[in-house]
Backbone as CSV, one residue per row, in Angstrom:
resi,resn,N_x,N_y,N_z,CA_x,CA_y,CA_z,C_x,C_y,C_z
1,UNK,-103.970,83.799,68.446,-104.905,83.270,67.452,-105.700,82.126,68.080
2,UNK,-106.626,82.042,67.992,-107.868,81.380,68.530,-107.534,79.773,68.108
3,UNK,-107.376,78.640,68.973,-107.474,77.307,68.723,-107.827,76.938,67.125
4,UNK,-109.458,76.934,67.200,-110.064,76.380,65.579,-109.622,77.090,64.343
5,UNK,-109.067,78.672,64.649,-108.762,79.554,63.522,-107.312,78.695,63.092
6,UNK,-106.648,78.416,64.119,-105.213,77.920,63.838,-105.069,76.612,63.036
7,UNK,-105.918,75.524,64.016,-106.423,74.427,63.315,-106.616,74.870,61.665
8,UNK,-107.550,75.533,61.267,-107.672,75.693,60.180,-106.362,76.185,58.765
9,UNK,-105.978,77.599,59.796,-104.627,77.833,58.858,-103.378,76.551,58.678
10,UNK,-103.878,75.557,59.422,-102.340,74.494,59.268,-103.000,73.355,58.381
11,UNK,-104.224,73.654,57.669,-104.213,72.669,56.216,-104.751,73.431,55.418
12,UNK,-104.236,74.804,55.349,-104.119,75.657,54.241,-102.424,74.947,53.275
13,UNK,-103.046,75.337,52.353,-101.861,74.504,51.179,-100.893,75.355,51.192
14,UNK,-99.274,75.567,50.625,-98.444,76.230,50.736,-98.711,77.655,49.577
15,UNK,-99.577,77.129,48.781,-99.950,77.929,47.731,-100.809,79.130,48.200
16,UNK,-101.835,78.872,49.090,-103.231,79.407,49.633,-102.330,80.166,51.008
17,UNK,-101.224,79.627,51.780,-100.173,80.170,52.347,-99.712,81.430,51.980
18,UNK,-99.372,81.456,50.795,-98.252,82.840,49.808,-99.330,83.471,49.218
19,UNK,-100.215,83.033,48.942,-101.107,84.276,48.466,-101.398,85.152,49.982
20,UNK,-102.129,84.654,50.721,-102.253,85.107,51.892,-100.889,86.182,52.659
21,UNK,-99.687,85.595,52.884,-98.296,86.571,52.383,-98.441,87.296,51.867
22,UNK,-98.646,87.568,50.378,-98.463,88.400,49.690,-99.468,89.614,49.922
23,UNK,-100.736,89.369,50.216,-101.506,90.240,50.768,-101.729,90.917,52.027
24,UNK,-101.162,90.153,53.161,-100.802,91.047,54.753,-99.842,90.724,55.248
25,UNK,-98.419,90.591,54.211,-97.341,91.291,54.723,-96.813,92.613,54.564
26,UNK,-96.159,93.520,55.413,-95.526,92.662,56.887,-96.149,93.008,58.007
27,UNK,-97.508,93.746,57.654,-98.594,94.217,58.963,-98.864,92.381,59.564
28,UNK,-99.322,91.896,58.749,-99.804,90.222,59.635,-98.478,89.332,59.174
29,UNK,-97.916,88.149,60.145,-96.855,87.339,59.422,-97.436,86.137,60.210
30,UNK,-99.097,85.957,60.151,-99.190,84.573,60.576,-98.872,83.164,59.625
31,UNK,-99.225,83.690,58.754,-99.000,82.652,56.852,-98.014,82.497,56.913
32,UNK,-97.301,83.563,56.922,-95.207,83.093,56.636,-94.922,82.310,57.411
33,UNK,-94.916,82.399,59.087,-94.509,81.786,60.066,-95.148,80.448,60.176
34,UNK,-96.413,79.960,59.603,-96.949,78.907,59.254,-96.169,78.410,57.970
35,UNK,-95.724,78.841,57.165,-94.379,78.336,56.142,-93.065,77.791,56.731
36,UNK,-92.844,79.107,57.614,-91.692,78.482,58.074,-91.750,77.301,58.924
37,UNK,-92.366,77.244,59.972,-92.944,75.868,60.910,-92.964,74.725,59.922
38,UNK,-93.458,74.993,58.720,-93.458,73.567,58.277,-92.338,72.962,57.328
39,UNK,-91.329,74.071,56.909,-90.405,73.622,56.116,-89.273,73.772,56.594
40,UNK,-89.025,74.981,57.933,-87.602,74.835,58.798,-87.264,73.289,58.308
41,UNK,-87.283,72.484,59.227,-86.977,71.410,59.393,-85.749,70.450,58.208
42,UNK,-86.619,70.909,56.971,-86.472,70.090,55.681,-85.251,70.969,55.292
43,UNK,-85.438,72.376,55.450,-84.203,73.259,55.046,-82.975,73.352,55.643
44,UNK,-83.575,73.697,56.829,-82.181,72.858,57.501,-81.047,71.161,57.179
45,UNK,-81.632,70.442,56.833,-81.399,69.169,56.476,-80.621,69.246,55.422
46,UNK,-81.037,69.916,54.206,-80.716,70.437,53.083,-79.898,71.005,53.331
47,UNK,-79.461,71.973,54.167,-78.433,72.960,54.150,-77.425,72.156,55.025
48,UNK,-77.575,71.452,55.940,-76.715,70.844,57.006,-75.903,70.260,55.737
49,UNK,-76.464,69.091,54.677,-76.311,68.569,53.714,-74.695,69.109,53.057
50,UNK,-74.642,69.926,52.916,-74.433,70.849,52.114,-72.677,71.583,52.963
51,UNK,-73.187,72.093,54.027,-72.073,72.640,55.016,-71.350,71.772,55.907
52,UNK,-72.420,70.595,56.470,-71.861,69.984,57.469,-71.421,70.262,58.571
53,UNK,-72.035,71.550,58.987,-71.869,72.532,60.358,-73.004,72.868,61.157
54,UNK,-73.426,72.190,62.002,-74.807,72.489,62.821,-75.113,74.127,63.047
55,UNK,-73.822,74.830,63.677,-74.525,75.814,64.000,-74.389,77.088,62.557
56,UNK,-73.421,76.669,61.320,-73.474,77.620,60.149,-74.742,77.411,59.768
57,UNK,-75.583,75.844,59.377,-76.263,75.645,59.288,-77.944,76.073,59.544
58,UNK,-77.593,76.388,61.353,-78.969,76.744,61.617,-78.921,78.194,61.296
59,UNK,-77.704,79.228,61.266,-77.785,80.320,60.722,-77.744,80.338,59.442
60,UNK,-77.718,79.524,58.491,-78.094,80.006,57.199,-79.408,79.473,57.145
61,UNK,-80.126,78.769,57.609,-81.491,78.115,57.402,-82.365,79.745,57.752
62,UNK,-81.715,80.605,59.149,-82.493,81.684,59.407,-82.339,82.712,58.059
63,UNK,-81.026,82.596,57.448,-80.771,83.654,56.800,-81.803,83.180,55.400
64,UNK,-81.329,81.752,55.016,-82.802,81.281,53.706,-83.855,81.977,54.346
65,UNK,-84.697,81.905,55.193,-85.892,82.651,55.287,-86.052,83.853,55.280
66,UNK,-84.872,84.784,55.797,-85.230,85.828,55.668,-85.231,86.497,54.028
67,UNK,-84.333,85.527,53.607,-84.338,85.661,51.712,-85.930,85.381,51.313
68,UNK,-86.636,84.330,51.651,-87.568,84.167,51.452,-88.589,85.288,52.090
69,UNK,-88.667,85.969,52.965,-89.692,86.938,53.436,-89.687,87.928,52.551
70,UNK,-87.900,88.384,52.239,-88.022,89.966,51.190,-88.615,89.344,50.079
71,UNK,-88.073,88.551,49.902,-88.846,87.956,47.974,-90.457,87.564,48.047
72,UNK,-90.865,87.504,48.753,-92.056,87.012,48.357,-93.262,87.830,47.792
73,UNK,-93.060,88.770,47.470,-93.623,89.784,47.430,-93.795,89.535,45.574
74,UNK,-91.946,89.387,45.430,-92.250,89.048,43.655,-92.603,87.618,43.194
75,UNK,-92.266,86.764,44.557,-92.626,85.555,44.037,-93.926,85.067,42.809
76,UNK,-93.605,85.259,41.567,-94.785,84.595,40.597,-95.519,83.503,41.068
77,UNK,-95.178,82.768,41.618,-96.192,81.476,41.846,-95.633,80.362,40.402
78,UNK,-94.454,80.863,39.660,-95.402,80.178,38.392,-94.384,78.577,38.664
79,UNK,-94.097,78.334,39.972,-93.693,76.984,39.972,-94.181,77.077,41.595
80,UNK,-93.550,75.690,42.347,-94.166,75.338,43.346,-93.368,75.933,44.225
81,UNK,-94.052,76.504,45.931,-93.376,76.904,46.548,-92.172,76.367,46.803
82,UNK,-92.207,75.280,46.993,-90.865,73.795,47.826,-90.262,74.215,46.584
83,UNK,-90.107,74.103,45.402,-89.359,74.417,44.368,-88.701,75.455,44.155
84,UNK,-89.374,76.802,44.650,-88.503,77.930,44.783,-88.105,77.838,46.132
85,UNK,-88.101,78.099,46.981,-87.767,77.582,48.573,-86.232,77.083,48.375
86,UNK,-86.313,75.696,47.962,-85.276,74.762,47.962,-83.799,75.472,47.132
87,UNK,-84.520,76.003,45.664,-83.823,76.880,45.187,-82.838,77.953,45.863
88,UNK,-83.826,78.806,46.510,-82.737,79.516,47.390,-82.147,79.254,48.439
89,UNK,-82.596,78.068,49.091,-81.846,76.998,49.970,-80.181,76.543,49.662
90,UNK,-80.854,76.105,48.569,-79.202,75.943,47.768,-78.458,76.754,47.348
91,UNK,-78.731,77.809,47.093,-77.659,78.556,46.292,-76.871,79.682,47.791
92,UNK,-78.116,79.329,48.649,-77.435,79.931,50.204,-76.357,79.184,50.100
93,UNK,-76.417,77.835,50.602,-75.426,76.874,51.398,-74.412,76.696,50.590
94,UNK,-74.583,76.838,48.916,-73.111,76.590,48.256,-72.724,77.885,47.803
95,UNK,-73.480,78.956,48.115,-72.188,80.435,48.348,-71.824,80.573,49.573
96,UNK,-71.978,80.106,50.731,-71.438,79.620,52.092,-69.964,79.141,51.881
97,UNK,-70.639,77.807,51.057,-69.402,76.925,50.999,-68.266,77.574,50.197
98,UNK,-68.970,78.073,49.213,-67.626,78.522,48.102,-67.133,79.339,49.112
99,UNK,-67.162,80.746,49.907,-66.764,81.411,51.014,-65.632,80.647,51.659
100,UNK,-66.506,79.877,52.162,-65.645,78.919,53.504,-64.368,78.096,52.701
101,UNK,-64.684,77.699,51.626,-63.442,77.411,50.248,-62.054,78.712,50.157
102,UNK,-62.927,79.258,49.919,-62.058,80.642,49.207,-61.200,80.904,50.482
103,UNK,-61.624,81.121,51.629,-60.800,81.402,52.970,-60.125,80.513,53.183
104,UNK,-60.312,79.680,53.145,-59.401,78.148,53.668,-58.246,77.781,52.578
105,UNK,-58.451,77.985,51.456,-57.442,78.206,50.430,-56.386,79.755,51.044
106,UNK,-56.893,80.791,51.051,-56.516,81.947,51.932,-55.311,81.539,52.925
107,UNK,-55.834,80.903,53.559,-55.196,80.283,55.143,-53.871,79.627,54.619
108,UNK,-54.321,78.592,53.826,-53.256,77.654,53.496,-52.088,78.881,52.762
109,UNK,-52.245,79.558,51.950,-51.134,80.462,51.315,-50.730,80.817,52.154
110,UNK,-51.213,81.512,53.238,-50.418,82.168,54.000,-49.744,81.890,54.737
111,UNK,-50.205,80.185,55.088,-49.402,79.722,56.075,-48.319,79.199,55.531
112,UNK,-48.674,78.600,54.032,-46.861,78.393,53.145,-46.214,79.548,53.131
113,UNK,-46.807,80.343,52.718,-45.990,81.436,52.556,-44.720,81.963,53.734
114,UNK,-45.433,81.811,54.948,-44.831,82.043,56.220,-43.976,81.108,56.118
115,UNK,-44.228,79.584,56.156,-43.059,78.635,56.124,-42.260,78.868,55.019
116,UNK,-41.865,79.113,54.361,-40.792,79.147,53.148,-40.024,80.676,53.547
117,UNK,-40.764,81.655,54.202,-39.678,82.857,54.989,-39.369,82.634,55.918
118,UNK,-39.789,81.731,56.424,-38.889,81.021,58.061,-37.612,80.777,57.660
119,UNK,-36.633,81.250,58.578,-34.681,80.097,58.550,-35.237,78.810,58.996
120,UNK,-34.106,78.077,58.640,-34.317,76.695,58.802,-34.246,76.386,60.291
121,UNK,-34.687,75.666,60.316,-35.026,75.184,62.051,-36.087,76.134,62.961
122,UNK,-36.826,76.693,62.271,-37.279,78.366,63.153,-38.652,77.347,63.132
123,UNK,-39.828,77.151,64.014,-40.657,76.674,64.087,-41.659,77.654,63.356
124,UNK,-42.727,76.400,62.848,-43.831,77.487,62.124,-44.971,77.057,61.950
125,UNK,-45.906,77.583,60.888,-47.013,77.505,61.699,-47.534,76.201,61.126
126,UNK,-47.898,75.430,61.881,-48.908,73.754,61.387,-50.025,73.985,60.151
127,UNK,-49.428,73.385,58.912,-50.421,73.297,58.197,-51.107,72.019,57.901
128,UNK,-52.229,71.634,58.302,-53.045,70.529,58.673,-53.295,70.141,57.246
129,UNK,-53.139,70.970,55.818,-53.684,70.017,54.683,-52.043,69.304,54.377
130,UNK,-51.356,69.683,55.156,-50.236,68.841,54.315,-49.995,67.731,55.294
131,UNK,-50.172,67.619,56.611,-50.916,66.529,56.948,-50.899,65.107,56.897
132,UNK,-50.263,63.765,56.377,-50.811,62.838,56.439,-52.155,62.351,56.766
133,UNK,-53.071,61.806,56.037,-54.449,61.364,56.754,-53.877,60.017,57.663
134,UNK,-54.712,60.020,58.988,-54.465,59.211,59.821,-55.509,57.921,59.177
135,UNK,-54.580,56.821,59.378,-55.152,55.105,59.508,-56.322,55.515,59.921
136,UNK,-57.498,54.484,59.053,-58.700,54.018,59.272,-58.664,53.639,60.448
137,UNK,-59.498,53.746,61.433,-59.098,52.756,62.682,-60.474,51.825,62.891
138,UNK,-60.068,50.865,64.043,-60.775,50.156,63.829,-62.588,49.964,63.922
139,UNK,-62.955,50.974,65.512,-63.689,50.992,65.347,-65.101,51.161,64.288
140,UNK,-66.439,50.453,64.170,-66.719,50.860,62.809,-67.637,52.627,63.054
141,UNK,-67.709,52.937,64.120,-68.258,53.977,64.513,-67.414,55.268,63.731
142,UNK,-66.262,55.153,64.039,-65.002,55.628,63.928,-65.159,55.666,62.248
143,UNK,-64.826,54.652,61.686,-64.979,54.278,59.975,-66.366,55.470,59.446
144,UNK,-67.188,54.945,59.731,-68.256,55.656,59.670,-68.136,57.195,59.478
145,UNK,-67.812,57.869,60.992,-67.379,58.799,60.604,-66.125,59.252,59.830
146,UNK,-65.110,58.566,59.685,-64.550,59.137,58.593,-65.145,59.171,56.846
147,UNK,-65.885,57.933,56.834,-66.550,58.112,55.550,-67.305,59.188,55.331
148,UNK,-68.171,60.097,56.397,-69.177,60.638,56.251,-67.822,61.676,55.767
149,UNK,-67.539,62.330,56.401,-66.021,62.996,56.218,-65.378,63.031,54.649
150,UNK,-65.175,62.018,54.427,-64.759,61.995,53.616,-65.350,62.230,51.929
151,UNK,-67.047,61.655,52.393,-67.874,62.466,51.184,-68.079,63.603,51.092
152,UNK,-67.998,64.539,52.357,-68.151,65.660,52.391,-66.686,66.107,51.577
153,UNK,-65.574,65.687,51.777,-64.858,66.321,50.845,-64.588,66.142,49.564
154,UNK,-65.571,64.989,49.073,-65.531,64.695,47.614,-66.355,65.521,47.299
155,UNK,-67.532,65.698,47.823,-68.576,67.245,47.267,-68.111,68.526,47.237
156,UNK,-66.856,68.518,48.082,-66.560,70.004,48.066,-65.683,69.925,47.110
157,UNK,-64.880,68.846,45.890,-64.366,68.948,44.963,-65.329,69.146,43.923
158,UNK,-66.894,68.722,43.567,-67.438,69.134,42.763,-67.819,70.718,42.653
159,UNK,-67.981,70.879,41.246,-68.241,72.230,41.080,-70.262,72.347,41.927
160,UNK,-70.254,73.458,41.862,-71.757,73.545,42.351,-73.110,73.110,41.917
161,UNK,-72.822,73.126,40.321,-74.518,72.563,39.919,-74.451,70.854,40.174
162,UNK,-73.518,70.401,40.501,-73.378,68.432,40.183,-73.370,68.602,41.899
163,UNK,-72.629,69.273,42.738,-73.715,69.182,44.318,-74.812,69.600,44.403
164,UNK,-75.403,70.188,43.453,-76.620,70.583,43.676,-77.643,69.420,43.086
165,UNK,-77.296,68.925,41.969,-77.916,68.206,41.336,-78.131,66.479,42.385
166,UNK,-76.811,66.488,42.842,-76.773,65.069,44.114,-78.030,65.379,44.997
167,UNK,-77.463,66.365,45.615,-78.181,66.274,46.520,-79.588,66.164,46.542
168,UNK,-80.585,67.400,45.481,-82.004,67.386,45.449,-82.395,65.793,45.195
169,UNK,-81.733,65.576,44.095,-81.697,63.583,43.183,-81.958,62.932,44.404
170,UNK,-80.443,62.563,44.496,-80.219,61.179,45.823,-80.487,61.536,46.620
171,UNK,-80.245,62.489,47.868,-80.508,62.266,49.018,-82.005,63.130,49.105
172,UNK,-82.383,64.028,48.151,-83.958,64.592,49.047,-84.989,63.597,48.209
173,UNK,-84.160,63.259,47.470,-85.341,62.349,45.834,-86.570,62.863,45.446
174,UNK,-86.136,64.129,44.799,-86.450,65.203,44.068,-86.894,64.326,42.974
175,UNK,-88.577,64.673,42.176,-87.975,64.024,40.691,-87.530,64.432,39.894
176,UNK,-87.308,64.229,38.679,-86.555,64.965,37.637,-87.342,65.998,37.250
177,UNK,-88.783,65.992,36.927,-89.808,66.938,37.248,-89.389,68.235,37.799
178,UNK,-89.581,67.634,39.399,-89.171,68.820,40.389,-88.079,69.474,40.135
179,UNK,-86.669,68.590,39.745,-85.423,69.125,39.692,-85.294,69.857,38.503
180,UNK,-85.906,69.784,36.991,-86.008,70.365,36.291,-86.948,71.904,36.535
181,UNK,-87.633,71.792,37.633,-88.011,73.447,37.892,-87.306,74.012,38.412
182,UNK,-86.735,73.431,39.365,-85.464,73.859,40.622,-84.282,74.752,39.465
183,UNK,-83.992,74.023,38.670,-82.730,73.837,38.012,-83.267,75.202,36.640
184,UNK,-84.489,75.264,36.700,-84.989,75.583,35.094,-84.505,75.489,33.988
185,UNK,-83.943,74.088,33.566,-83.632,73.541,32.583,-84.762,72.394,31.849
186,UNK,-84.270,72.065,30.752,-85.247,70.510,30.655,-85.092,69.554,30.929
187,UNK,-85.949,68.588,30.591,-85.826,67.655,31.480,-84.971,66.760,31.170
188,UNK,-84.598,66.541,29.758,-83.352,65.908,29.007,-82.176,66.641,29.672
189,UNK,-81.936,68.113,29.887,-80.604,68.353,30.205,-80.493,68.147,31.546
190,UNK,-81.990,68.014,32.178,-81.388,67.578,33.975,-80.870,66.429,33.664
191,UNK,-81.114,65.668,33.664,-81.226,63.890,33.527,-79.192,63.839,32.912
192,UNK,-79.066,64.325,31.894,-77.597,64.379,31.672,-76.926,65.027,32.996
193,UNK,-77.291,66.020,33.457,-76.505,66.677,34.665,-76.312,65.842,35.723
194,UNK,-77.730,65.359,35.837,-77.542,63.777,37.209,-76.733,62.852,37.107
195,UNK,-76.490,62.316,35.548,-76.051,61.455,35.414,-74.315,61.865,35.115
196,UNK,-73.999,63.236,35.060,-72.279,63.300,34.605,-72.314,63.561,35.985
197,UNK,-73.159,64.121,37.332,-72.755,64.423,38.680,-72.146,62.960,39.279
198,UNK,-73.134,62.077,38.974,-73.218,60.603,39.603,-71.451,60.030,39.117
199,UNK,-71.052,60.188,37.622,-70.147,59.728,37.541,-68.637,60.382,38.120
200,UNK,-68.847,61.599,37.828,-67.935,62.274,38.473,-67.647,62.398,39.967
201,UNK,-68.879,61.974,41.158,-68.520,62.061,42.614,-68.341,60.553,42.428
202,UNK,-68.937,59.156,41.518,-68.468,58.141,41.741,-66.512,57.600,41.547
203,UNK,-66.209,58.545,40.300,-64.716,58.816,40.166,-63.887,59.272,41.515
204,UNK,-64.657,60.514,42.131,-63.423,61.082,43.300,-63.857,60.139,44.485
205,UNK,-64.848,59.342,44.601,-65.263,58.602,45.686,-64.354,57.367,45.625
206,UNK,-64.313,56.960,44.453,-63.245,56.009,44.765,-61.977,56.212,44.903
207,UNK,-61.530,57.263,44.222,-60.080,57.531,45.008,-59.476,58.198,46.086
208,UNK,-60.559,58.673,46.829,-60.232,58.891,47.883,-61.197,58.191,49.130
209,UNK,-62.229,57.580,48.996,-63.052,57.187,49.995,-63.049,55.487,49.855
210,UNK,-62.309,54.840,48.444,-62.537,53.746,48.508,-62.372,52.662,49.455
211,UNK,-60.381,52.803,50.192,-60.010,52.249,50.798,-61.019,52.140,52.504
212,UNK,-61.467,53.518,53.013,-62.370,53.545,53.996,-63.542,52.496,53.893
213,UNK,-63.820,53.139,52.934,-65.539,52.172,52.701,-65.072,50.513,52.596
214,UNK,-63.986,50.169,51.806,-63.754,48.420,51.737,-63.524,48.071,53.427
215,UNK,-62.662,49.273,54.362,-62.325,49.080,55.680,-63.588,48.261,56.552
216,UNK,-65.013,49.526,56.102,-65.847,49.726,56.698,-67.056,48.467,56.608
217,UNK,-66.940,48.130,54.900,-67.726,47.303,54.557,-67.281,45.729,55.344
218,UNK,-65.923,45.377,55.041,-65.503,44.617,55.884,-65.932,44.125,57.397
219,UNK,-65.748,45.427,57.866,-66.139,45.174,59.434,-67.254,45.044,59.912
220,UNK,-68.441,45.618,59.104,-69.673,45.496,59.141,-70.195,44.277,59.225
221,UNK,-69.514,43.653,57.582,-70.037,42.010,57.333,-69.177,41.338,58.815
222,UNK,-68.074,41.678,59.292,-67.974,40.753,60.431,-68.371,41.383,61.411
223,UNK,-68.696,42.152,62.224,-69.933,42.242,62.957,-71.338,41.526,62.529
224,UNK,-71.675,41.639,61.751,-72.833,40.966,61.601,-72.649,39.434,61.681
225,UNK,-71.810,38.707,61.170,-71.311,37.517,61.268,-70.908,37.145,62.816
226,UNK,-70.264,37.770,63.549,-70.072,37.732,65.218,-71.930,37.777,65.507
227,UNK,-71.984,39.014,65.378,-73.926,38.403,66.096,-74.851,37.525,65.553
228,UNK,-74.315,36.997,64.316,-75.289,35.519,64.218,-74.653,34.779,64.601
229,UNK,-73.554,34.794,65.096,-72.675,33.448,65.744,-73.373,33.435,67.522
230,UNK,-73.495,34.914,67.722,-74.250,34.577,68.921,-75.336,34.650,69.015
């Protein structure tokens, strides 16, 4: 494609994008691939969000698009692309997760199961959720990452619409607007959903992430206190 022609297709709007789609796909896929170039990035983020696995991640970001190529065909238009996009963004990464749930629950039975038909003294197989969690340690790098860690497993105790609802909210700062198309609810019942998500990950956050974060907060304020001393 010719320099100025290209120039031009990259401040075509996402809207003027999908119409264009919808009319020369899948003989032409310059429009789509100009979609994808500009929202990979954001979807991925979103989905990393979500899994916390770089490389599940970059394969479900491929697999969101290819959801997005078959559909577009019915796509109505009658909300914004980023709005449907994001939509099936999410509902990728938390039927991922529920998956990766459902197996890992799987694992654990089987591996009790095995231990309780073992004779006594017969070695068996390590089950890591029964586990002790290891001491905060000191580093705050260290802290850090266990906190990040550790929110990730307070989200994976919420059910799916209150991670879904976090995430677009707080971390992409979606407005209620947006999230009410995402969600296709109103805008009164998003606004309740944000707000029972917020209380409910603020409940499991403190009982399981509190002690980390006071660790973390701690060490921070004295680091910072050591470098104004020097």
């Amino acid at each position: 494609m010719p320099i100025d022609v290209l120039e031009r297709e990259t401040t075509l709007s996402d809207e003027a994008l999908v119409r264009r789609c919808k009319e020369e796909l899948p003989q032409i896929t310059s429009s789509f691939e100009l979609l994808v170039a500009r929202h990979m990035q954001r979807v991925y983020t979103l989905v990393y969000k979500i899994i916390n696995n770089n490389e599940e991640a970059e394969d479900l970001t491929q697999e969101v698009f290819l959801k997005v190529y078959r559909a577009l065909p019915r796509f109505d238009m009658q909300c914004a692309f980023t709005t449907w996009l994001y939509r099936i963004a999410t509902n990728t990464a938390l039927d991922a997760l529920e998956r990766t749930q459902r197996q890992r629950q799987q694992t654990i039975q089987i591996s009790r199961a095995r231990t309780r038909s073992q004779a006594p003294g017969e070695p068996g197989e390590l089950n890591l959720s029964e586990l002790p969690a290891p001491g905060p340690a000191p580093e705050e790098l260290v802290l850090r990452r266990e906190l990040r860690d550790c929110i990730n497993r307070v989200l994976r105790r919420l059910d799916r619409e209150q991670v879904r609802v976090l995430l677009l909210r707080d971390l992409e700062d979606m407005s209620y607007e947006e999230l009410s198309q995402v969600l296709q609810a109103r805008l009164s019942a998003v606004k309740m959903r944000v707000h029972r998500a917020r209380l409910a990950f603020k409940e499991l956050f403190g009982e399981f992430c509190g002690k980390i974060y006071q660790v973390l907060s701690s060490s921070s304020q004295k680091n910072r206190h050591q470098k104004r001393e020097e």
